[in-house]
C-alpha positions in Angstrom: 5.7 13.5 8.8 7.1 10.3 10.1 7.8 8.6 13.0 8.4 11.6 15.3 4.8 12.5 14.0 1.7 12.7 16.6 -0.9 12.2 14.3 0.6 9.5 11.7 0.1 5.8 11.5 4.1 5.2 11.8 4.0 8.1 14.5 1.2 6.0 16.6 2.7 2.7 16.0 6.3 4.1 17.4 4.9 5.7 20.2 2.8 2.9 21.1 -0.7 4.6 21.0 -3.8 5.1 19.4 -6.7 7.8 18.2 -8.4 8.4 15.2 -5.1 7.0 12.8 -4.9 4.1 14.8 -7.9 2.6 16.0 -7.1 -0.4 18.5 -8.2 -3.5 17.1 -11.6 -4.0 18.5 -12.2 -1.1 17.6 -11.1 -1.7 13.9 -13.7 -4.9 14.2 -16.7 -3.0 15.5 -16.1 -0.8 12.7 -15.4 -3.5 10.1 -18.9 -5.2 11.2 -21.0 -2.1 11.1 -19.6 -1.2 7.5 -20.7 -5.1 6.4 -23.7 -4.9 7.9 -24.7 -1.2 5.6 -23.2 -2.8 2.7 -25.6 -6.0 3.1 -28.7 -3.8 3.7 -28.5 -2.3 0.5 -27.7 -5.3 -1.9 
């Protein structure tokens, strides 16, 4: 586990890619929005 690794962070970040570790950054805001958006519908 490292930066030889497929399915690590490091691993991604090396190789220059992305998947389920590594989202890309829209991505990453999509998800950031949806999980503020849950949090404010139950407060």
């Amino acid at each position: 586990m490292g930066k030889g690794d497929k399915r690590t962070k490091r691993g991604k970040i090396w190789r220059g890619t992305y998947g389920k570790t590594r989202l890309k950054p829209n991505k990453m805001k999509k998800k950031e929005e949806q999980k503020q958006a849950e949090t404010s519908e139950t407060s």
